[in-house]
LUMFIDREN-186055 format. One record per residue: residue in three letters; x, y, z of N, C-alpha, C in turn. Coordinates in steps of 0.05 Angstrom, whole numbers, padded with zeros to 5 digits, always signed. Atoms other than C-alpha are relative to their C-alpha. Example, Ala and Ser with C-alpha at 12.3 -4.5 7.8 and 13.67 -1.06 7.14 Angstrom:
BEGIN
ALA+00018-00024+00000+00246-00090+00156+00018+00024+00000 SER-00016-00024-00001+00273-00021+00143-00015+00022+00014 
//
This chain:
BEGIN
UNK-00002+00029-00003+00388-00576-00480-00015-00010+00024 UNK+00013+00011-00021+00346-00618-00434+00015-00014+00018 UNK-00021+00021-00020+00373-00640-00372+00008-00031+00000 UNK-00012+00033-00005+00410-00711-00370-00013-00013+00020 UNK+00000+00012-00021+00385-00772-00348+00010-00011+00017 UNK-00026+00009-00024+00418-00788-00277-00019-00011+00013 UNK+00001+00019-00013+00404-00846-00243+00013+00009+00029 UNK-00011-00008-00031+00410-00833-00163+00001-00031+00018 UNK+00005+00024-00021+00424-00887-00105-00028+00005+00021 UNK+00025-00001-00018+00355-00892-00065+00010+00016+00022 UNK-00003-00021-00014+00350-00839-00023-00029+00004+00027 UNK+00019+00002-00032+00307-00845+00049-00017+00016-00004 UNK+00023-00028-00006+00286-00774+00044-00022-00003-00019 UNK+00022-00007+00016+00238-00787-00019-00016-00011+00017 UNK+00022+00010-00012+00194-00825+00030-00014+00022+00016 UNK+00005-00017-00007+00188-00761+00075-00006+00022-00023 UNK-00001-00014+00025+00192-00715+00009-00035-00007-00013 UNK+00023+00010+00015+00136-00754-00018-00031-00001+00029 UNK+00025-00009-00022+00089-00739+00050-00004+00025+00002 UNK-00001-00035-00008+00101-00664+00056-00013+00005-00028 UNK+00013-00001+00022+00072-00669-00019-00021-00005-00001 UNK+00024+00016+00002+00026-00716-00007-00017+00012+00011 UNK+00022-00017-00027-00003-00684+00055-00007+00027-00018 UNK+00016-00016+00018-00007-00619+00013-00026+00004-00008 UNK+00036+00004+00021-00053-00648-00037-00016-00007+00010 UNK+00027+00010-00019-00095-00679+00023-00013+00024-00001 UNK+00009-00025-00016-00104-00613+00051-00018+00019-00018 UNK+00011-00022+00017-00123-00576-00011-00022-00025-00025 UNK+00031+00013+00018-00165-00631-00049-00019-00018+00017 UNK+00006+00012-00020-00187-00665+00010-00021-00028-00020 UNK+00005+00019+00014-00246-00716-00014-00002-00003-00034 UNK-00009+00006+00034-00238-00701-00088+00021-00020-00007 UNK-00026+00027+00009-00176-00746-00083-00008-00027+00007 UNK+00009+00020-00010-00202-00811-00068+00027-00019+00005 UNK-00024+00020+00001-00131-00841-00068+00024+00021-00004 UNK-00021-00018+00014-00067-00805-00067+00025-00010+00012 UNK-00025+00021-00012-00002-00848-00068+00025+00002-00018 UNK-00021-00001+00006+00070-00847-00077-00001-00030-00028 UNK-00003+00023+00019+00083-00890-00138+00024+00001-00019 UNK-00029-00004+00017+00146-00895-00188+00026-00003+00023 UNK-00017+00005-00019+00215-00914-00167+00007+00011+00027 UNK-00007-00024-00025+00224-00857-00111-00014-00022+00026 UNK+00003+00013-00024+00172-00904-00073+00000-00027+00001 UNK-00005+00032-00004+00203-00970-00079+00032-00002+00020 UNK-00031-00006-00016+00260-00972-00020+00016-00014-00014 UNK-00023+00018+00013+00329-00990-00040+00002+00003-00035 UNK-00002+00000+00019+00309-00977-00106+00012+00027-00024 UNK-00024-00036+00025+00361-00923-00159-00023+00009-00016 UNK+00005-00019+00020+00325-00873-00192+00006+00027+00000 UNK-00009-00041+00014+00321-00803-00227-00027+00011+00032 UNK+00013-00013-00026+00299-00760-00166-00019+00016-00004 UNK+00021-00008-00001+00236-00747-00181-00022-00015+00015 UNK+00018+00013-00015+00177-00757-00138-00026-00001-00019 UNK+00025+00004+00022+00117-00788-00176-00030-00008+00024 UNK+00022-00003-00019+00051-00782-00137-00028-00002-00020 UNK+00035+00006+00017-00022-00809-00168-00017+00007+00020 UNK+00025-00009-00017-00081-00776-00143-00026-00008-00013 UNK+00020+00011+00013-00140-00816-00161-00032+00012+00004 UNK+00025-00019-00002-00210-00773-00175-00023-00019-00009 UNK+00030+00009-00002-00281-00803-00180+00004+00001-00034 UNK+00009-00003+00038-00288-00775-00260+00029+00025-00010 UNK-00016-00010+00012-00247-00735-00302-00015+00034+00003 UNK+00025-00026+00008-00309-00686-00307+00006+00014+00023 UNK-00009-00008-00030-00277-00664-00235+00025+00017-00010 UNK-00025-00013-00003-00216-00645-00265+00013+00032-00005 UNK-00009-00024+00001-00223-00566-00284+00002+00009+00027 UNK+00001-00007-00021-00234-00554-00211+00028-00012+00017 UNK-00026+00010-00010-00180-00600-00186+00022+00008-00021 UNK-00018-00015+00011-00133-00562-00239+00006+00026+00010 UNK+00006-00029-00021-00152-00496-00206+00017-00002+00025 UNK-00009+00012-00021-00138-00527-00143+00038-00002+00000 UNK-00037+00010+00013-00064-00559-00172+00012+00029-00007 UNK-00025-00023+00008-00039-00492-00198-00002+00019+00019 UNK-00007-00026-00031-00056-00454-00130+00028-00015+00007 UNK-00028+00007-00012-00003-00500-00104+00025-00009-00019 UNK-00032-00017+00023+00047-00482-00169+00008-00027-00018 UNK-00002+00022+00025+00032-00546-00213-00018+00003-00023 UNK-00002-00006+00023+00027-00541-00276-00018-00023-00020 UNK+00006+00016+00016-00021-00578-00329+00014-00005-00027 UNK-00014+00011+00030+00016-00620-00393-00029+00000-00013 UNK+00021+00000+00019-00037-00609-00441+00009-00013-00023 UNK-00013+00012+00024+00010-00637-00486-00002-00032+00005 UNK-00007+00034-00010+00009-00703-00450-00021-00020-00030 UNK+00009+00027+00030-00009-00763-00511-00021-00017+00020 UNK+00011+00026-00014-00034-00807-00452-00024+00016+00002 UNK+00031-00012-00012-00117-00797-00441+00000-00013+00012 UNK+00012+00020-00021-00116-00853-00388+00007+00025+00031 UNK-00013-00018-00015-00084-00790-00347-00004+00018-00004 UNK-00002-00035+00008-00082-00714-00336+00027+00005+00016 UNK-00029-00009-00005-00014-00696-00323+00019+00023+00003 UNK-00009-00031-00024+00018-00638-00273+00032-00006-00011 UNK-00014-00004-00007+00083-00621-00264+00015+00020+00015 UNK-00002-00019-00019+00122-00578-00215+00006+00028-00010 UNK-00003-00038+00011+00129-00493-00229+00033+00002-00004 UNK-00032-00003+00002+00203-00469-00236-00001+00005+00033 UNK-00013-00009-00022+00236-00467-00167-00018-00024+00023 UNK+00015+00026-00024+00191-00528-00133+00017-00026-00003 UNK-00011+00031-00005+00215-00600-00120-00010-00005-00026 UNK+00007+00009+00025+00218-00636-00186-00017-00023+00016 UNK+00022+00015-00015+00145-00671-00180-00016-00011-00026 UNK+00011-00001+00015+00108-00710-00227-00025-00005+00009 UNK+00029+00008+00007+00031-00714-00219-00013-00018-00017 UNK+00020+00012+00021-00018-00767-00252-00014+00005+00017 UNK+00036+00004-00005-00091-00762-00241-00012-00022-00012 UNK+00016+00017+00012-00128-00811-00262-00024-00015+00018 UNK+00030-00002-00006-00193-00836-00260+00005-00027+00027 UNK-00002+00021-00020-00203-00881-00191-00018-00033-00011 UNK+00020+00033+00017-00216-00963-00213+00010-00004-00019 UNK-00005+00011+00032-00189-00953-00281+00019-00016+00007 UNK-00026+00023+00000-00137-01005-00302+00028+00023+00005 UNK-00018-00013-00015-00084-00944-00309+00018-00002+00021 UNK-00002-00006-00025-00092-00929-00239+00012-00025+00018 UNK+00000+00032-00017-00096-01004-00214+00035-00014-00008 UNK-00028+00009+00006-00026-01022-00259+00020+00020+00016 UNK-00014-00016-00023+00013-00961-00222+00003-00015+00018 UNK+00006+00007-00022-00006-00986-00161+00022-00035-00004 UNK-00010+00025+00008+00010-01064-00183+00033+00011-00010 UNK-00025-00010+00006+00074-01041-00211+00029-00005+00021 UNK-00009-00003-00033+00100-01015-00150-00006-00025+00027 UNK-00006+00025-00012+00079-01071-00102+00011-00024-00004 UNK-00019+00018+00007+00100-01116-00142+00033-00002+00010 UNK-00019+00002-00008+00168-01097-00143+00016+00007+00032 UNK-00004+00000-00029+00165-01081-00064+00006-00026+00012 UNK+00000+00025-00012+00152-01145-00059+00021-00026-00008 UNK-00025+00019+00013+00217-01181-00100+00013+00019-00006 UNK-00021-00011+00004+00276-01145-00084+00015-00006-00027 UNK-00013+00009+00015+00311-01191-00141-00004+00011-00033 UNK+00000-00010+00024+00272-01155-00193+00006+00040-00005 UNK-00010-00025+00002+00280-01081-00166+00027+00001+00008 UNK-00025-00002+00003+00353-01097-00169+00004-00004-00029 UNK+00000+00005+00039+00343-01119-00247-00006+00036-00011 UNK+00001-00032+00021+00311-01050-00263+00010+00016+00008 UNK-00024-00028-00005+00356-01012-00223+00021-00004-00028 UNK-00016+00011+00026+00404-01045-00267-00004+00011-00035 UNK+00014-00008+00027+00366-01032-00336+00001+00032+00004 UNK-00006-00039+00001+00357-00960-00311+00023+00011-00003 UNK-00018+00002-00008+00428-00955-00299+00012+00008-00027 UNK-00012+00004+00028+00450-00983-00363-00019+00023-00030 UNK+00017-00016+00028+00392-00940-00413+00001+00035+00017 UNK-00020-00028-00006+00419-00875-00372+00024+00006-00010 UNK-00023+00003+00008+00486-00893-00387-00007+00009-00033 UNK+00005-00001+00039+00466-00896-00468-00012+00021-00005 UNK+00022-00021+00010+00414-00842-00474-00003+00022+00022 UNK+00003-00027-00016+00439-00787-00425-00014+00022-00005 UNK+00003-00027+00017+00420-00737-00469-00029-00003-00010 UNK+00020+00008+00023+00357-00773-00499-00022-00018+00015 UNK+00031+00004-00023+00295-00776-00438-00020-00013-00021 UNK+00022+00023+00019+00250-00803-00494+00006-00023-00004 UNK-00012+00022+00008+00293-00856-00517+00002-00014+00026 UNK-00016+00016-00030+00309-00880-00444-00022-00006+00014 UNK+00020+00008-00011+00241-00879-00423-00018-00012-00021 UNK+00010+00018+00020+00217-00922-00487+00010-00022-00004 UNK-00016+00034+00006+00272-00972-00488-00011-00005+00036 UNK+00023+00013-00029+00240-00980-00404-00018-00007-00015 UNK+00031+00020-00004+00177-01009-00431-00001-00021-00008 UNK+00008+00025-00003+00189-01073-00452+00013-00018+00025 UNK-00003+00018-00027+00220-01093-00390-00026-00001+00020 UNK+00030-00008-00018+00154-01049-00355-00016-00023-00012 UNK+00012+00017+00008+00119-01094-00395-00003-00033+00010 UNK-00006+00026-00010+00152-01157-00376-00013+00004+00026 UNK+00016+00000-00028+00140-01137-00303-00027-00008+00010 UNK+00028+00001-00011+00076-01125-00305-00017-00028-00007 UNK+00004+00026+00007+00070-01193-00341-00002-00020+00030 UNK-00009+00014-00032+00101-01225-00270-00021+00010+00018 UNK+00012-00010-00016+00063-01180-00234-00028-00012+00000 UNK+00028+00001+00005-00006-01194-00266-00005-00033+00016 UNK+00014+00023-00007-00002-01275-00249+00014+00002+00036 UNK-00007-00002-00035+00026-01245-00175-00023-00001+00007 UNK+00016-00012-00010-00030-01216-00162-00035-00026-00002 UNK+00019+00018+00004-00074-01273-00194+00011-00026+00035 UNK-00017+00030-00014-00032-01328-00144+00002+00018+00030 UNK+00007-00015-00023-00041-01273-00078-00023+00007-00005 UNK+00034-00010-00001-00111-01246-00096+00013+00040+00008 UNK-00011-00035+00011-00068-01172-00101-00023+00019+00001 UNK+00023-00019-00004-00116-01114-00083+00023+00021+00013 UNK-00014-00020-00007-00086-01045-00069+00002+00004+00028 UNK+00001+00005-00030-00068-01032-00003-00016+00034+00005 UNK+00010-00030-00008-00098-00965+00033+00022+00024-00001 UNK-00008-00022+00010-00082-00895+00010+00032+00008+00009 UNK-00026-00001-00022-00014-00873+00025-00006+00037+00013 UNK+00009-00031-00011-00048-00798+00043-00018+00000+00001 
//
């Protein structure tokens, strides 16, 4: 059976958690990463999620990526070859590491740029990362058992957000802020 989804109260340490990672991947992809930043609930303070740390490392081309896979499984991550998404290449952690999810993706694309948007957004209006704590909350509650289902009924709220988000960013002039590694 696949582990249950559990919703956590925000937890300080992912911000440290998510540097001792981060720094890692500095160290070992150094300028191949052109971007490598905490993203997904873990790095929105105050904000409940499933305790996983989600980390985007943004590469120049994709055509980069057997080398930076090489790279990823010296330090015991793992390629989804199964992953559906091609806007991404998608890691995850070995047995016995910090549950870690990896995206790659290409630096510039939209992808990359909505992550990013995503996340500031809701940095920036507590009132809505109290709504999707909430939503998370409630589609944990329903679909403990059923990680697909719980992360499919999330997207039309992701959606909505990014709706809010998109004329934020039009109404501030929104540009990513610098790397978080």
């Amino acid at each position: 059976m696949r582990e249950p989804v559990v919703i956590m109260p925000f937890d300080v340490n992912w911000r440290s958690e998510f540097a001792e990672i981060g720094g890692s991947l500095r160290r070992a992809l150094a300028d191949r990463a052109m971007r490598i930043d905490h993203i997904g609930s873990t790095s929105i303070a105050g904000l409940d999620a499933k305790p996983v740390i989600d980390v985007q490392v943004s590469v120049r081309a994709f055509a980069d990526v057997e080398e930076i896979s090489a790279t990823l499984a010296g330090l015991g991550y793992v390629l989804r070859a199964d992953n559906p998404d091609l806007t991404k290449r998608y890691y995850r952690e070995s047995e016995g590491m910090r549950r870690t999810h990896l995206h790659v993706r290409e630096h510039g694309s939209v992808s990359e740029q909505l992550a990013l948007l995503f996340r500031d957004y809701i940095r920036a209006h507590a009132h809505e990362a109290k709504r999707y704590a909430a939503i998370k909350h409630s589609l944990a509650k329903s679909h403990r058992h059923e990680r697909d289902r719980y992360v499919a009924e999330k997207d039309p709220y992701i959606w909505d957000i990014l709706r809010s988000a998109s004329k934020w960013s039009q109404q501030t002039g929104w540009r990513p802020g610098a790397s978080d590694m």
